[in-house]
C-alpha positions in Angstrom: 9.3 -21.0 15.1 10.9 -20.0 11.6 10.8 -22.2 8.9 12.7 -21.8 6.0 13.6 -24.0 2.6 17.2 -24.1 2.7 20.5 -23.1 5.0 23.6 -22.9 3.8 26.9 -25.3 5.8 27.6 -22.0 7.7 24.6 -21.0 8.8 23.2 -24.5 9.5 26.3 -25.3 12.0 25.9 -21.9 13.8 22.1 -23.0 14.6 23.2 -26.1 15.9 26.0 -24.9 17.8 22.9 -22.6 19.5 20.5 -25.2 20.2 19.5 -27.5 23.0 17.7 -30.3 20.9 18.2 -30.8 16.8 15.0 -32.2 15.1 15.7 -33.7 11.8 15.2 -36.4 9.1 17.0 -39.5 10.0 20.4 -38.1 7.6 23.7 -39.3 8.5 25.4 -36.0 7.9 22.8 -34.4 10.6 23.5 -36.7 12.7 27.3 -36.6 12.4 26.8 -32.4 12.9 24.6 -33.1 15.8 27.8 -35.1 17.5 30.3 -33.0 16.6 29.0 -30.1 18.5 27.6 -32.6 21.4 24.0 -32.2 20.8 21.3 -33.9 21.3 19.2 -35.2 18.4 15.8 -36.4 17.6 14.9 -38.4 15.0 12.2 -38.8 12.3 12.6 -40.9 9.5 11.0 -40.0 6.5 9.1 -42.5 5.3 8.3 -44.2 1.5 4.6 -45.0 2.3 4.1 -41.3 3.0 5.6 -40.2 -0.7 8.4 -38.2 1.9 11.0 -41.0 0.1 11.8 -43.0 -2.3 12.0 -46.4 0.2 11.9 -47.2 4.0 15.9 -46.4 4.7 15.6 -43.9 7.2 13.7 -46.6 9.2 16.1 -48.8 9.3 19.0 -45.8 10.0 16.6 -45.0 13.3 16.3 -48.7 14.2 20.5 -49.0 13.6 20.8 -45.8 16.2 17.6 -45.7 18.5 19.1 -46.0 21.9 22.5 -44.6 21.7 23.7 -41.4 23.7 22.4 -38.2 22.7 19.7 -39.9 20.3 16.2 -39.4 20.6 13.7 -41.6 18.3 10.0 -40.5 17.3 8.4 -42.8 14.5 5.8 -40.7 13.8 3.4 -37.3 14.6 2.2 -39.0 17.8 5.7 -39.4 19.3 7.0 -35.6 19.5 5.8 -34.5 22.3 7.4 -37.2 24.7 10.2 -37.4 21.8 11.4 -33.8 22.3 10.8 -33.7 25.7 13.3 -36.5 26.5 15.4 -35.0 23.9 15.7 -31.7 26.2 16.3 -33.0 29.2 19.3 -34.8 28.0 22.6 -33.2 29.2 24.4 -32.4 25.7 28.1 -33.0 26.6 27.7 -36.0 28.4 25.0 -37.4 26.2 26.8 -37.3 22.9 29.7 -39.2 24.9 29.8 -43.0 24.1 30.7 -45.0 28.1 34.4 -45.1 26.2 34.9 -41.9 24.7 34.0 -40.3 28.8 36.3 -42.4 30.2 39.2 -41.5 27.5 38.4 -37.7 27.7 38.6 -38.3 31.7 41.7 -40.5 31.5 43.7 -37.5 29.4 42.6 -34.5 32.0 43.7 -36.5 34.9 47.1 -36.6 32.9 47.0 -33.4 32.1 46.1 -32.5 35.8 48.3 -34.9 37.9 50.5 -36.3 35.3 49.5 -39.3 36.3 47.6 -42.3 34.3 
């Protein structure tokens, strides 16, 4: 695996747009990338306690999102390897997709299809 410090907005969205499963920090702006291009991600809240941040946010970001489509949860170290494993098998598209937003993207190729509603 490389690691590196920083990636620039270009870079960072090319990676994503190549990868199965995103592993981040519980940040809102990952998360928002992570749906844009329908990916699954996992999540891992930094945490106060561990000097990682300044108070317990993230934790309550994870607790706010933990069970919607396409997001994966791991609280700590211990929870990765399930974590990322059930963040893999996730099928991307269809993951990201709230129950609504499917039945809206279906609705508009059936019209598109049969002209039909």
């Amino acid at each position: 695996m490389e690691a590196r410090d920083n990636i620039g907005p270009t870079e960072f969205e090319a990676l994503v747009e190549q990868s199965s499963l995103i592993v981040s920090h519980a940040g809102i702006g990952t998360v928002l990338t992570a749906a844009r291009f329908s990916k699954p991600i996992l999540l891992v809240p930094r945490r106060a306690g561990l000097g990682e941040h300044r108070n317990d946010h993230q934790l309550a970001t994870v607790r706010q999102l933990a069970g919607r489509p396409g997001i994966v949860v791991a609280e700590d170290e211990a929870e990765l390897p399930a974590a990322i494993a059930t963040g893999l098998a996730l099928d991307s598209g269809a993951a990201i997709q709230s129950p609504t937003a499917r039945q809206l993207h279906e609705a508009v190729a059936r019209f598109i299809s049969t002209g039909k509603l």
